[in-house]
C-alpha positions in Angstrom: 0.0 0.0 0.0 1.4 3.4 -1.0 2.5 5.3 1.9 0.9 9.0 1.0 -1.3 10.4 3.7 -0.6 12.3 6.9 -2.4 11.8 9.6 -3.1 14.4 12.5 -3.9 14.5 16.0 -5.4 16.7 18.3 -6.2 15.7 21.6 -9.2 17.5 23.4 -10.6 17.8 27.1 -13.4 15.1 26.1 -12.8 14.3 22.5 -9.9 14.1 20.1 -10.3 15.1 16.4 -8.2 13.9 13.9 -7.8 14.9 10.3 -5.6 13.2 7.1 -4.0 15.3 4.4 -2.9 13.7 1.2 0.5 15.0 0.1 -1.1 17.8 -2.2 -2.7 19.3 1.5 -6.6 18.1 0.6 -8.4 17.4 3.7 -9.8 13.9 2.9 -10.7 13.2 6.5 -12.2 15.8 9.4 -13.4 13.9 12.2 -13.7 14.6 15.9 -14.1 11.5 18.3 -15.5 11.7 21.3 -14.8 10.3 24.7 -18.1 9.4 26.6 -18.0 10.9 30.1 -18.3 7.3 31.6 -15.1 6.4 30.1 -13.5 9.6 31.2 -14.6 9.2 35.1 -13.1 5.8 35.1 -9.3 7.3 34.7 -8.3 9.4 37.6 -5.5 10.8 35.9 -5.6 12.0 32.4 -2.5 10.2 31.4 -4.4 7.0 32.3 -6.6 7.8 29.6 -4.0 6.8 27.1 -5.2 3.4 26.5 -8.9 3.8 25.4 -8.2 7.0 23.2 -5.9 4.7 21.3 -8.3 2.4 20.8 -11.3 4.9 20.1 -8.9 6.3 17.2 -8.0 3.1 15.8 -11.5 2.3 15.6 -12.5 5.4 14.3 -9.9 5.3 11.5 -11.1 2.1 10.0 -14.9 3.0 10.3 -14.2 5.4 8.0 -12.0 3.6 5.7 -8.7 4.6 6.4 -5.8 3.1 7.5 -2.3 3.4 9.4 -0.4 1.3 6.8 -1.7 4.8 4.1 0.2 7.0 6.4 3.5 8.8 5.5 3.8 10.3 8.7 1.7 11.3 11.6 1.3 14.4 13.8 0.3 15.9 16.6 -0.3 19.3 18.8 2.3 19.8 21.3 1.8 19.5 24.9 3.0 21.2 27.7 6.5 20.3 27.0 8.4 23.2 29.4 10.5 24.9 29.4 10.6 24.9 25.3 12.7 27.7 23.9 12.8 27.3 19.7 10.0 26.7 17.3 9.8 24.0 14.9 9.1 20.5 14.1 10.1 17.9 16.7 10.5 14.5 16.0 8.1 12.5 19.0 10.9 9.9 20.7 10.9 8.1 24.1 12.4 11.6 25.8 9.4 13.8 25.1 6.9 11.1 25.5 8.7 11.0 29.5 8.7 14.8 29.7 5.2 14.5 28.6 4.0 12.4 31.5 6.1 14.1 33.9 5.3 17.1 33.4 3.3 19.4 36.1 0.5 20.7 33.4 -1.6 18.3 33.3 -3.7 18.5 29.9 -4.9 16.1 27.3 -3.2 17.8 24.7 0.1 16.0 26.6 -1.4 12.8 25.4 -1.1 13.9 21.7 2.6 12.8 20.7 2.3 10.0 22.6 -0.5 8.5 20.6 1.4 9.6 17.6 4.2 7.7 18.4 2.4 4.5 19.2 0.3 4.9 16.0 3.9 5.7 14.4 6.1 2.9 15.6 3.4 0.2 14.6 4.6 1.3 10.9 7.9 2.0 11.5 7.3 5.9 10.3 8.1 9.2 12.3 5.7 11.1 14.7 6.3 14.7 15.1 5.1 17.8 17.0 4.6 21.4 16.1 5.3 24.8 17.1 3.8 23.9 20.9 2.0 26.7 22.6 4.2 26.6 25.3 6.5 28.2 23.3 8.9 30.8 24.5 11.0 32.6 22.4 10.6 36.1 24.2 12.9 39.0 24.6 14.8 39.4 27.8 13.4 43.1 28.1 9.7 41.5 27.7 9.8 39.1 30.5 10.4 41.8 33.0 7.7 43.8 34.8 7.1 45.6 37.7 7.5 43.6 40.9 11.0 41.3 41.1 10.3 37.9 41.2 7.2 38.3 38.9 8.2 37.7 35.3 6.0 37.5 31.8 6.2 34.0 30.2 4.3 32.3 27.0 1.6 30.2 26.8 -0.3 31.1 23.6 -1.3 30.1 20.1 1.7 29.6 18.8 1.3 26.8 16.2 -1.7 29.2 15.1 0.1 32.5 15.2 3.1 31.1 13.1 1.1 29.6 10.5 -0.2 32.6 9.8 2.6 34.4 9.4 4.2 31.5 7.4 0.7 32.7 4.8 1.3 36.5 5.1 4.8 36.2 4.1 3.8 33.8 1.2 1.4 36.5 0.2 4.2 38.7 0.3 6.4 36.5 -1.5 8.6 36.3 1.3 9.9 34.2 3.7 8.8 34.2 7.2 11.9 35.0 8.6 12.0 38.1 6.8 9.4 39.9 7.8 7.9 41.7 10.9 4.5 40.7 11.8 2.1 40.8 14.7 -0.8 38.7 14.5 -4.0 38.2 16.9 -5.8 35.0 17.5 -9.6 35.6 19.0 -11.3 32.5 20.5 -12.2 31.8 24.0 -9.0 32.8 24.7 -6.5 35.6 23.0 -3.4 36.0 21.9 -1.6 38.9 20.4 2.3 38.3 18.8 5.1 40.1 17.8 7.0 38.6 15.5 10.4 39.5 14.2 12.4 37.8 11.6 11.4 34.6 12.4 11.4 35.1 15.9 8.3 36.3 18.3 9.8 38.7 20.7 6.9 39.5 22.5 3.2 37.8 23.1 0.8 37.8 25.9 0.1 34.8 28.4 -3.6 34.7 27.4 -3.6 31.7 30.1 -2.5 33.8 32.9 -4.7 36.6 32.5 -2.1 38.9 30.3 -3.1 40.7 27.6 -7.1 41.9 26.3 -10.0 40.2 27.8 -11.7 37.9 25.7 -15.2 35.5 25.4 -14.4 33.8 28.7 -11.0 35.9 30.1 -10.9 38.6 32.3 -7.4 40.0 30.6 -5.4 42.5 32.2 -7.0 43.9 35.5 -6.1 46.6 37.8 -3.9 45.0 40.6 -6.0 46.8 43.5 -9.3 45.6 42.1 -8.3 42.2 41.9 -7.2 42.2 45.0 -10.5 44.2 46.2 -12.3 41.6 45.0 -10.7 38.5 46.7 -10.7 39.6 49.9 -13.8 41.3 49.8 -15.1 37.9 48.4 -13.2 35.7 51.0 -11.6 33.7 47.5 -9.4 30.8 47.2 -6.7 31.0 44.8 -8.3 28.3 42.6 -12.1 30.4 42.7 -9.7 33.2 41.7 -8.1 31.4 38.7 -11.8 30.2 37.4 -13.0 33.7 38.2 -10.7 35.4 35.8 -9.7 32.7 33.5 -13.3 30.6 32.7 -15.7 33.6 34.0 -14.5 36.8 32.6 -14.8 38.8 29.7 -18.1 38.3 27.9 -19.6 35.4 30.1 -19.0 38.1 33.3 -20.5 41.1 31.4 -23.2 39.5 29.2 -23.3 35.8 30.8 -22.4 34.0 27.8 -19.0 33.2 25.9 -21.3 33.2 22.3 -19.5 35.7 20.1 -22.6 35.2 17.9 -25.6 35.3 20.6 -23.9 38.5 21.5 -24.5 39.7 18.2 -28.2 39.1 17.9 -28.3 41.1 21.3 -26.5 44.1 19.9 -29.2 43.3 16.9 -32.2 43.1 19.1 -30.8 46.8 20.3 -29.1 46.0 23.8 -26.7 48.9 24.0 -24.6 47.6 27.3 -23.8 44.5 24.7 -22.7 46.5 22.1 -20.5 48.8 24.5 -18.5 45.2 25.9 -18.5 44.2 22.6 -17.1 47.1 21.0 -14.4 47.2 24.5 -13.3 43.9 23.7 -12.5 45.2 19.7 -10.7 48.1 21.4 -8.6 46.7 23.7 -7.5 43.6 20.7 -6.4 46.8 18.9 -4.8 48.5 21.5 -2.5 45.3 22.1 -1.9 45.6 18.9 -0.8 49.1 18.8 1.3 47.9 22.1 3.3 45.6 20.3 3.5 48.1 17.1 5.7 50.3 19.5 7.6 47.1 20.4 8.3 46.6 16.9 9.6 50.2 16.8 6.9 51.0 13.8 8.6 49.0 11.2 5.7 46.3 11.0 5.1 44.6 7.6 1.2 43.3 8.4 -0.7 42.7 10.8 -2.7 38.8 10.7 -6.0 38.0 12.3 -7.0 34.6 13.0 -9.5 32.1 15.4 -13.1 31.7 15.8 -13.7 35.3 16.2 -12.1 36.5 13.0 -15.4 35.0 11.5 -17.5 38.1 13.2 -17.4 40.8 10.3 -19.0 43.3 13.2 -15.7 42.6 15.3 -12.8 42.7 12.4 -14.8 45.8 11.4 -14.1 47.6 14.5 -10.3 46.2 15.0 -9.5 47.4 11.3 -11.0 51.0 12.0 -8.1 51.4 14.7 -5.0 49.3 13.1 -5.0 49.6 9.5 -3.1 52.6 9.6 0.1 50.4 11.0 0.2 47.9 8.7 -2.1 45.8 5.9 -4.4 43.6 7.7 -4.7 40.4 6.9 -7.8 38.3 8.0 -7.8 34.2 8.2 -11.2 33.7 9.8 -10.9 30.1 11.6 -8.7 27.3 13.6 -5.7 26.6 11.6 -3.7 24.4 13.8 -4.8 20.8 11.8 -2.9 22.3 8.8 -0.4 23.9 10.7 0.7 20.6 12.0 0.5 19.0 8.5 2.4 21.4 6.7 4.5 21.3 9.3 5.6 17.8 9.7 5.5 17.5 5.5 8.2 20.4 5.4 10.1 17.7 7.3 9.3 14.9 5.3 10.0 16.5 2.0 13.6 17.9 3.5 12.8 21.2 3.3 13.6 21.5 6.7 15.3 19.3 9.8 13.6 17.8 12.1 14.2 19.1 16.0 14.8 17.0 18.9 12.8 18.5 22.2 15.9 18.3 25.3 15.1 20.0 28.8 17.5 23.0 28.9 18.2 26.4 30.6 17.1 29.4 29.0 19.7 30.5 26.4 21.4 33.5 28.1 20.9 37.0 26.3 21.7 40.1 27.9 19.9 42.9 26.3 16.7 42.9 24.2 
């Protein structure tokens, strides 16, 4: 059986979807699996869920017809493999799968490679993850802020983020290591990224509460009023945490996370709706403008992408205050299934080497 199909992996909170590419990048297969809740309760850790999701993906493949022996290669979204300093394509072996389990963050996107690998070694082919979102490649002058001991740190979209400048550059005809770019990922969570040369310099923590508030993040907050606000509350750390990271935003202003029923309130003429709404356009723009200063002006374009970019209303409002920095480009949608792909083929093909994922110190800079 010819070998010419990628298969990729993404493994969710209660389902994992997987997708297969042939080598000319059609999408042939788009399926997300689920994981009933009964088999889910049965595992008290998530890496004990390894087992079953195998076998629910195996199944899964052959009920629709496909099969491991058609694969090439297979991929997967990186998990929280800290602390991980480079971007790239990283070959899954025995030392990540370790780090994987080990690690503190404990996700079900850390089951990913894993399954890759497993999937992989039954057909003596490669398994390999992507850009991770733990991905830090920041400045030394961006990590520090205002209290010693406190510094900034990434966890973002990254796999997202650099696929779309990977497509602004080609739209360019450039490479992507030779332009500046800062590009903003809107979905329950957000992102914004500065990126240099290949490089991204500077980005927000959008799981730590950095950066603009979002469909279910509270964003940056005044430091008093947070602190207001837990003690006046009597608040454990993890009621904070699911305060400002599941309850913020829209669900705290409007009560839902629903870009779109937001929308039909704004329609139906609910002016406090349209006021969040709008804040939430204004403050994506003024990160943007942020990091515009970072880049000392000299930005190329300027990339939307995620869920949200699909709300004409919201990419409206964000163009009316950036467009004057940079083109914008808009790539409405997730991205990461193809981002994965085109990673892992850009491997295959030898159009780039494959990177092997080693725990190691921070590489020393002194300035930024």
């Amino acid at each position: 059986m010819v070998r010419d199909k990628y298969l990729i992996i993404n493994t969710g909170s209660t389902s994992t979807k997987i997708t297969i590419f042939t080598e000319e990048g059609e999408k042939i297969l788009d399926k997300n699996v689920p994981h009933s809740s009964e088999e889910i309760v049965k595992h008290r850790e998530i890496q004990d869920q390894y087992g079953f999701r195998c076998e629910n993906l195996l199944a899964a493949l052959g009920g629709s017809g496909f099969s491991l022996h058609e694969m090439a290669a297979i991929g997967a979204r990186g998990g929280a493999l800290i602390p991980i300093y480079e971007d790239g394509t990283f070959l899954v072996d025995d030392y990540m799968c370790q780090a994987l389990t080990d690690t503190p963050v404990k996700h079900a996107a850390n089951l990913g490679a894993q399954i890759a690998k497993n999937f992989a070694d039954r057909e003596g082919i490669h398994a390999y993850v992507v850009d991770p979102d733990v991905l830090d490649e920041m400045l030394p002058i961006a990590r520090i802020c205002g209290l010693k001991g406190a510094t900034r740190s990434a966890q973002w979209h990254a796999l997202s983020s650099k696929a779309v400048v990977r497509k602004i550059a080609g739209e360019m005809e450039k490479k992507h290591n030779e332009i500046t770019a800062i590009v903003l990922h809107i979905g329950g969570g957000v992102s914004v990224a500065l990126h240099v040369n290949g490089r991204t310099v500077d980005v927000n923590n959008c799981m730590h509460g950095d950066g603009p508030f979002s469909p279910e993040r509270a964003g940056l907050l005044p430091s008093i009023e947070v602190l207001n606000l837990v003690f006046e509350k009597h608040m454990n750390l993890d009621q904070v945490k699911k305060e400002l990271v599941g309850r913020g935003g829209l669900v705290s202003h409007l009560g839902t996370n629903d870009a779109r029923e937001v929308e039909r309130m704004i329609g139906q003429g609910d002016c406090y709706a349209e006021l969040v709404y709008q804040a939430m356009a204004y403050n994506f723009a003024k990160h943007i403008g942020a990091l515009a200063a970072a880049g000392k002006g000299k930005i190329d374009a300027i990339g939307i992408t995620g869920g949200l970019a699909h709300s004409d209303m919201l990419i409206r409002w964000v163009k009316e205050y950036v467009s004057f920095l940079a083109p914008v480009y808009v790539y409405p949608g997730e991205c990461e299934m193809e981002a994965i792909y085109l990673g892992v083929k850009r491997v295959e093909h030898g159009e780039e080497e494959y990177k092997l994922y080693r725990k190691r110190e921070r590489p020393e800079e002194c300035s930024g």
